[in-house]
N, C-alpha and C positions, 0 to 999 in steps of 0.2 A: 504494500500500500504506500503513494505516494501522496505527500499532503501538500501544499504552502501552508507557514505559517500565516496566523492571525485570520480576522475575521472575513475575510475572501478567501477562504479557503478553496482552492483545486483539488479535484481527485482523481488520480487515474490508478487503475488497476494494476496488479504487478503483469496479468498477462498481457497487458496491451502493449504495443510498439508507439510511440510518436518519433520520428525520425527529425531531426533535422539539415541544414541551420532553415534560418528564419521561420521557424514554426510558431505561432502562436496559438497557447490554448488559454482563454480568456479567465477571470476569476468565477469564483463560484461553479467552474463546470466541472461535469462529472463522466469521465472515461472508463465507461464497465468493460467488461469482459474481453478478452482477442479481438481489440477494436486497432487496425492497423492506419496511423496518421499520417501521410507521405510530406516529406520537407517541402516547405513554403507554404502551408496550407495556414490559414485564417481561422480562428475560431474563436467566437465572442464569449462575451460574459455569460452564468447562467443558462449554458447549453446539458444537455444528455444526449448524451450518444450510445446505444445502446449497445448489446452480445454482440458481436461478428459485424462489426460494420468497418466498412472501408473508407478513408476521407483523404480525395487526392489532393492535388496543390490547387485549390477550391476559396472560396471566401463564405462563411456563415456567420452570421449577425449573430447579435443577442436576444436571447432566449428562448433559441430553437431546441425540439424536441423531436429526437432524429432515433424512432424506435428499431428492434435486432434486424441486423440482417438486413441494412439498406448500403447499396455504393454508391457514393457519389464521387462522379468520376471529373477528369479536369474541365473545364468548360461551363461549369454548374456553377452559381452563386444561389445562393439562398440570403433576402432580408430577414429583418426580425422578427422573431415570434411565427416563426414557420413550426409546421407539424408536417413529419415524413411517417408515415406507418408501416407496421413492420412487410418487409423484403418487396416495398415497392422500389421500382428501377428505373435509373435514366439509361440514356445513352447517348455518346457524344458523338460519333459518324453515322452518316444515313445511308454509306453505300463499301461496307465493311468487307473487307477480304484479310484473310491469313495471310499472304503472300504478298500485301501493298502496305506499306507505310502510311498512314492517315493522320500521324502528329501533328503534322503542319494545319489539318484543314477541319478540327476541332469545332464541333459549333456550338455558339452559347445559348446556354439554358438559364432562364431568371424563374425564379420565384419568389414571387414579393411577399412582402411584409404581410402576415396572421394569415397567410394562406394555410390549408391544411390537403396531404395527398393521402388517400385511403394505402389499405393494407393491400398488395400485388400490383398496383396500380401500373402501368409504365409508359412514360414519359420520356417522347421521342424527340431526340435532341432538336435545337432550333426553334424555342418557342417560349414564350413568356406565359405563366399564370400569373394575372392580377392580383391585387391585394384583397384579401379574406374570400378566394377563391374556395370552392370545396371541393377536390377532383374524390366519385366513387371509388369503392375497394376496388380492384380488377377492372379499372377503366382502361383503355390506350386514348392518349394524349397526342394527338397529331399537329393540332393549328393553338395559336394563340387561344385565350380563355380571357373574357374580361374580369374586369373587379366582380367581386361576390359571386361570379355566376357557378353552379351546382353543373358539376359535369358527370355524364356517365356511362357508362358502353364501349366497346370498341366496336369502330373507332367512336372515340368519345363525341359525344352531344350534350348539348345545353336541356337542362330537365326543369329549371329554378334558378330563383337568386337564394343565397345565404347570408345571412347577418355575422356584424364583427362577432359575436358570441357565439355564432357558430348554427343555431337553430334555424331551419329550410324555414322562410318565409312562406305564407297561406298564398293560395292561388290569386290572381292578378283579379283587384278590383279598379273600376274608374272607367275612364271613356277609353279607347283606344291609341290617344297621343299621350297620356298621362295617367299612369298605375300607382295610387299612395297603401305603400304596402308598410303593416306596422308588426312588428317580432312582439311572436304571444311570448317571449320568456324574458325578455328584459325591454321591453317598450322601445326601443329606438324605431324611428320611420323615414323610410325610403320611399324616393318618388322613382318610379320607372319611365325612362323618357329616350324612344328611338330604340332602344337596345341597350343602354346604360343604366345602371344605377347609383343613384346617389342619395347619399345620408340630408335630413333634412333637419335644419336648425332642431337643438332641442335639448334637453340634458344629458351629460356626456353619460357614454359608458362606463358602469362602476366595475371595472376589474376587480378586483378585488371584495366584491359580495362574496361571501361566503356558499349562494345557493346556485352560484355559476360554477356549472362545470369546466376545467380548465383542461 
């Protein structure tokens, strides 16, 4: 067991690898089990990273939560407060041989800030999910994905929007140009407009309730 002293304390496990130089693993996170960290990789304050997972030379924000048995491989950034479920997959070339070289032609992958990807899900390199997006367990990921929208299937389809908290918003009410859509579990309201949604003035999000599941 590996600690930092004082109250930011770090942890990584004895079976885990973090390779260096320039690796960072951020305060407060937590490096379980044969989790292998490749040098140069990024990693913020306040993360998990679970059993068996692999983290190449990557950038991951603060306070993600990256469950067993996910790889994230080079080309991938992760914002804050991202959720990876367990042994969902990216991939960073779209036309992959054994016999070719592909390091140079790496494609990026974002996932933004309180997105969450279900468990098997996989996500084909070359594509941005939105912020507090919700891709399904076992979806495939081919195109972009807006903010909140709820993805599911392969290849993945838009099914819903989802709230920062995470609960599928109720079916679309209002006229057609404009859907004022309200989360039965924490009241925030969203307008739907065109294809988009957006948060509309109101009281913020209280993270920290106790009856929100995190």
């Amino acid at each position: 067991m590996h600690r930092k002293d004082g109250a930011n304390a770090t942890y990584i496990h004895p079976s885990a690898i973090v390779d260096g130089p320039n690796t960072h693993v951020g305060a407060e996170t937590r490096i379980w089990h044969f989790v292998h960290v490749m040098p140069g990789a990024y990693i913020g304050d306040r993360c998990s990273i679970g059993q068996g997972c692999y983290i190449g030379k990557v950038r991951i924000g603060h306070g993600c939560r990256i469950q067993n048995h996910v790889s994230i491989f080079d080309g991938v950034t992760l914002e804050d407060d991202v959720f990876l479920g367990p042994s969902c997959v990216f991939t960073n070339v779209k036309h992959p041989r054994a016999h070719v070289s592909r390091k140079a032609s790496y494609e990026r992958t974002l996932v933004c800030k309180g997105a969450s990807v279900g468990a098997n899900a996989t996500i084909v390199c070359g594509v941005t999910i939105g912020e507090y997006a919700l891709i399904g367990a076992g979806a495939v990921v081919t195109a972009d994905v807006p903010p909140h929208a709820l993805v599911i299937g392969a290849p993945g389809r838009w099914a819903g929007w989802a709230c920062r908290c995470g609960e599928t918003l109720p079916a679309r009410a209002g006229t057609a140009a404009h859907h004022d859509l309200r989360c039965r579990r924490c009241g925030d309201r969203y307008a739907e407009l065109d294809g988009h949604l957006e948060i509309l003035p109101g009281e913020p999000l209280d993270t920290a309730d106790p009856t929100l599941e995190r």
